[in-house]
C-alpha positions in Angstrom: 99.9 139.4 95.7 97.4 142.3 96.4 94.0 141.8 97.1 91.9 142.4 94.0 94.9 139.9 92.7 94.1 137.2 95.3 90.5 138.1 95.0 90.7 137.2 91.2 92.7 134.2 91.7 90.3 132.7 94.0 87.2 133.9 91.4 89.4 131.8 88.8 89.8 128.8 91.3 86.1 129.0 91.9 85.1 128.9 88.6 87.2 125.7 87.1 86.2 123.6 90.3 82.5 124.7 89.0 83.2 123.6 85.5 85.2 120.0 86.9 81.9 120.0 89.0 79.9 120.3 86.0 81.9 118.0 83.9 81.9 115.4 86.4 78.0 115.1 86.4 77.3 115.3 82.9 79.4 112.4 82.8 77.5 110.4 85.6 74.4 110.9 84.1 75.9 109.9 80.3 77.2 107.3 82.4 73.7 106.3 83.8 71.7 106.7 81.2 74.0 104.3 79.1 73.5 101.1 81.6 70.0 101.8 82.0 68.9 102.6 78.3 72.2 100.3 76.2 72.3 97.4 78.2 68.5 97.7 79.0 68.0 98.1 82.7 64.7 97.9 84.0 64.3 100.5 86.9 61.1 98.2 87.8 63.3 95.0 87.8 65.9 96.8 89.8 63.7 97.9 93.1 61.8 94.7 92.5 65.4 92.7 93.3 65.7 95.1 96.2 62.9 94.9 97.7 62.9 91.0 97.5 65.9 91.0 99.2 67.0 89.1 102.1 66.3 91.6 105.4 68.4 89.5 107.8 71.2 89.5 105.3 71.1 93.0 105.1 71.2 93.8 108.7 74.2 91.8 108.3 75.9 93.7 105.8 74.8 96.9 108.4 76.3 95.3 110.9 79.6 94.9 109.2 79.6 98.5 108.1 79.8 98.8 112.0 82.6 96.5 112.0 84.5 97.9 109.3 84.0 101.7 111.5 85.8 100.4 114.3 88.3 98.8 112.4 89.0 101.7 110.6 89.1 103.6 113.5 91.8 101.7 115.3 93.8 101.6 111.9 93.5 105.4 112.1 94.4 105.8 115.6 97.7 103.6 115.7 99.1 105.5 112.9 98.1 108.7 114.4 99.7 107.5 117.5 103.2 106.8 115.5 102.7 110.6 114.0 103.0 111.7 117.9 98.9 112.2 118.1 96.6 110.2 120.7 93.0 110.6 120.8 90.4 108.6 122.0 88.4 106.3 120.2 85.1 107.7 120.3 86.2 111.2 119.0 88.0 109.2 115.7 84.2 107.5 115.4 82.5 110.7 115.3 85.8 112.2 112.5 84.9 109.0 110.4 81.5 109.0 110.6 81.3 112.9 109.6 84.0 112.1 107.1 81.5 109.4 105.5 79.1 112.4 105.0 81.2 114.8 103.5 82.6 111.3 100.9 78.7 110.8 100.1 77.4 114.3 99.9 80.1 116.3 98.0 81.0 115.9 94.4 84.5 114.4 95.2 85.8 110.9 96.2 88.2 112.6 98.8 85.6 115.1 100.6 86.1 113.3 103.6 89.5 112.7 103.7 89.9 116.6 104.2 87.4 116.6 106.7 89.5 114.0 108.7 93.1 116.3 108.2 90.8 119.2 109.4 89.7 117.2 112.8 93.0 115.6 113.2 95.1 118.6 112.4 93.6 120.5 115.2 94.8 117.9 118.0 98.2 117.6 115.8 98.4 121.7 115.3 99.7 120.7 112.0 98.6 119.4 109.0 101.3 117.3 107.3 101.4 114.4 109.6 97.6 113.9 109.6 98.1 114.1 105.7 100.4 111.9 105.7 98.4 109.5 107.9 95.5 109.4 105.1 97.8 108.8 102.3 99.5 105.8 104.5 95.8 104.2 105.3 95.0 104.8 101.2 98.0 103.1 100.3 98.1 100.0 102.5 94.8 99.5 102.1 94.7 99.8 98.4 98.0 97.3 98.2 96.2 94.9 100.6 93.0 94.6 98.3 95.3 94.1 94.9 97.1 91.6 97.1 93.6 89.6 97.4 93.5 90.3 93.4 96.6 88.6 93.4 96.0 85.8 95.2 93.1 84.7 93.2 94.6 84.8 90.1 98.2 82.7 91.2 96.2 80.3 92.7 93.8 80.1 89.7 90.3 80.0 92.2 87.0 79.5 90.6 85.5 82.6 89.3 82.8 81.3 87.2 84.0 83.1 83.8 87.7 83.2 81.5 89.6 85.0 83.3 92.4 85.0 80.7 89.7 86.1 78.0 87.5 88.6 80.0 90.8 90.0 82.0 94.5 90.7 81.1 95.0 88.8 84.3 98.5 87.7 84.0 99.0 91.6 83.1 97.4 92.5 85.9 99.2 90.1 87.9 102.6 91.2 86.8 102.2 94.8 87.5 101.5 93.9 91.1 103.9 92.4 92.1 106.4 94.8 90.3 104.5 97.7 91.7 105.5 95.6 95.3 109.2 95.4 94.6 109.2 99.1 93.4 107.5 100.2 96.2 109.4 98.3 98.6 112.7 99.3 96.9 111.9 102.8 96.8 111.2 102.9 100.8 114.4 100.4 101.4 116.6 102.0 99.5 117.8 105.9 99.5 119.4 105.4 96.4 116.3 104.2 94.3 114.8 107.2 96.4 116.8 109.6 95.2 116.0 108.5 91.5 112.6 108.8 92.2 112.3 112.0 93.7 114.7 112.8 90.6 112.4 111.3 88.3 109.3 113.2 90.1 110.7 116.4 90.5 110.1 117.0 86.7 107.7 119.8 86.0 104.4 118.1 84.4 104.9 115.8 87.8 105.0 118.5 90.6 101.9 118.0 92.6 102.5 113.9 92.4 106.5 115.1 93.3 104.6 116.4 96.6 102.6 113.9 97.3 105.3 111.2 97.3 107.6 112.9 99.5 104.7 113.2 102.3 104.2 109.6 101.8 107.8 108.9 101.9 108.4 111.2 104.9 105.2 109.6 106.6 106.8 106.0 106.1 110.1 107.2 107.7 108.7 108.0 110.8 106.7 104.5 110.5 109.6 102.8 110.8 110.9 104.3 113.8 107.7 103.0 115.2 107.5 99.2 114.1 104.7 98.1 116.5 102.4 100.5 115.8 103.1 99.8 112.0 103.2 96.0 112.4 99.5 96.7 114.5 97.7 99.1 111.8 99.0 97.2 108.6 97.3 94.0 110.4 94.5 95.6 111.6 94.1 97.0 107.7 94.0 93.7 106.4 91.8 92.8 109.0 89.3 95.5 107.4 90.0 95.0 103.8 88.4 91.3 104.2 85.6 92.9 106.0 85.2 95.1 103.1 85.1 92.5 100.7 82.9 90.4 102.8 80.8 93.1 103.2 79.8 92.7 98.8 79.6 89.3 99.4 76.6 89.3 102.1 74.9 92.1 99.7 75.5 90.0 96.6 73.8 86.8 98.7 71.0 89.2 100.3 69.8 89.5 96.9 69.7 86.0 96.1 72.9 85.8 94.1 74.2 82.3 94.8 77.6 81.1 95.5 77.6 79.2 92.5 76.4 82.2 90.3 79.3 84.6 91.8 81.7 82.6 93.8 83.6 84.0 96.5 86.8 84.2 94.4 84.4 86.6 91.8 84.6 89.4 94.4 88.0 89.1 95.9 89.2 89.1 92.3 86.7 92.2 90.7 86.1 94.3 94.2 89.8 95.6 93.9 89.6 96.1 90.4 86.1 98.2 91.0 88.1 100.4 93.4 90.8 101.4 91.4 88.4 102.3 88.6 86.2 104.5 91.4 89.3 106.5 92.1 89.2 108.1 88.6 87.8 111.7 89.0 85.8 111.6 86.3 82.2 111.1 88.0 80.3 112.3 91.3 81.5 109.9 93.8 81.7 107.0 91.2 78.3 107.0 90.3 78.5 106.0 86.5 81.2 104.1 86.6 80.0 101.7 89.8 76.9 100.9 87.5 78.8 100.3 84.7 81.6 98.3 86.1 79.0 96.1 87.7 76.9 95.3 84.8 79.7 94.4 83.1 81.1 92.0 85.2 77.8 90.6 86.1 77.1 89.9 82.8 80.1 87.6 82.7 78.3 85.2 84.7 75.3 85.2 83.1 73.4 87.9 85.3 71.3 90.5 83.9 72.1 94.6 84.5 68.9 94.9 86.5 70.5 92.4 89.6 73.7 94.4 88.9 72.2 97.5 89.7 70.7 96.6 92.3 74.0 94.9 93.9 75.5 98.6 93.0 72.5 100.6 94.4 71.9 98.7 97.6 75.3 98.0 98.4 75.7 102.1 98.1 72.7 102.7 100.1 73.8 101.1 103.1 76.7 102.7 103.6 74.8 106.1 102.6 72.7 105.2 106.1 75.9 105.9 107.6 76.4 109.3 106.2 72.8 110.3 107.4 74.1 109.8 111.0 77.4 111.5 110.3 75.9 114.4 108.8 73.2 114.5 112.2 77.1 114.1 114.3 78.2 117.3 112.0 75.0 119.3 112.7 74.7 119.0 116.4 79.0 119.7 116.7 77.9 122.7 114.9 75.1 123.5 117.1 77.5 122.8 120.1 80.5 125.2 118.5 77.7 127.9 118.5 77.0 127.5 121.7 
């Protein structure tokens, strides 16, 4: 390609990320504007709730933000370490924490996750592997919550509302698990990889086609290194309860008791409320959060105005987070200039 071809190619690039840009937010705010006008939301109820909210309980749930950094971090640098890359901890703290700026303050839920290849690729002086390291830590992490799902609804734990009515939960149930054997097939198995990759390689599915053979490649190396594996899945699952906990503490903090939303009710609608966030649809989930919530707290007989405040404060303290990663990203700046 010449240059006024590249030049209009990029123009045309430009201009459809503005219009999914534009998209996305006119779909938040349709999205907002729906829970807080149709199901009758009462902004003054909502930072009433907040502000009445327990403030030892909520340096908790700071406190396991902190937590959940460090575990992340660890996750991160074992399977960085399997990819051939060792860096220190402290560095890794200062990549998430800018990466949790880049999530909160750009209009996409993955902002960050190219600001962590970008960092790690530099160290690596490649890009695939730390690629291939974020779509590992997605994947695990997203299977691990669904597992929780999972668990809940085999052993049938108290969620305070139908389950069978409100949720296709033995659906939900059964497309777990056969999502596990596929998965576990597909990465046992070259044949069933082969059919895959077959299947994938078909020309609607070419991006996804890419995307599965990093993770595949990724996983191969993983198994040349089963310690490190064995140590970051465990260390994952160590992070995932601490993520779930995390909505637990904020639900209590705002006086939501544990017979009003048990702790079953979150391990069971936490996962599902990820999955739903990872469709790009909305700026950073914001829509959809508000609207899954009110929903579900409806189910036991709370109002939209404590759901938005579960959604809004729960959001807000991991947005203090991105404040200090976005300080880390100005003075690296500054220090770059320098």
């Amino acid at each position: 390609m010449n240059a006024p071809q590249v030049k209009r190619a990029v123009d045309a690039q430009r201009r459809k990320l503005r219009i999914k840009t534009a998209l996305k937010l006119l779909f938040s705010i349709a999205a907002i504007s729906y829970v807080l006008l149709a199901r009758r939301a009462d902004l003054g109820d909502i930072f009433h709730t907040i502000g009445q909210a327990s403030l030892p309980l909520i340096f908790v749930g700071l406190g396991l933000h902190v937590i959940g950094i460090f575990l992340s971090v660890i996750r991160w640098r074992y399977l960085l370490q399997a990819q051939g890359t060792d860096l220190p901890l402290w560095l890794l703290v200062k990549y998430l924490l800018v990466s949790f700026f880049f999530n909160v303050f750009l209009p996409t839920n993955i902002g960050g996750d190219i600001m962590r290849i970008v960092d790690t690729s530099r160290h690596a002086r490649e890009s695939v592997k730390p690629t291939a390291v974020i779509l590992v830590e997605r994947a695990s992490g997203l299977l691990t919550l669904l597992g929780f799902m999972a668990v809940v609804l085999i052993l049938g734990l108290d969620v305070n509302f139908p389950v069978q009515e409100k949720l296709p939960a033995i659906w939900l149930g059964v497309v777990y698990f056969i999502g596990i054997i596929g998965l576990i097939a597909f990465l046992s198995s070259a044949r069933v990889a082969r059919i895959m990759f077959a299947v994938f390689s078909l020309p609607l599915l070419n991006k996804a086609h890419k995307l599965l053979r990093r993770f595949y490649d990724a996983v191969m190396t993983y198994k040349q290194q089963p310690g490190l594996l064995a140590k970051a899945l465990s260390t994952g699952l160590l992070l995932q309860l601490n993520y779930v906990i995390y909505y637990i503490v904020v639900a209590r903090a705002l006086g939501i008791s544990s017979e009003q939303a048990p702790i079953a009710f979150f391990f069971l609608l936490i996962p599902i409320r990820d999955v739903l966030l990872l469709l790009p649809v909305a700026i950073n989930g914001i829509g959809i959060r508000e609207n899954f919530d009110a929903t579900v707290f409806a189910w036991i007989s709370l109002g939209s105005s404590h759901a938005l405040a579960f959604s809004w404060l729960s959001w807000a303290l991991g947005v203090f987070y991105a404040l200090i990663g976005g300080i880390v990203y100005v003075a690296r700046r500054e220090e770059a200039a320098k």
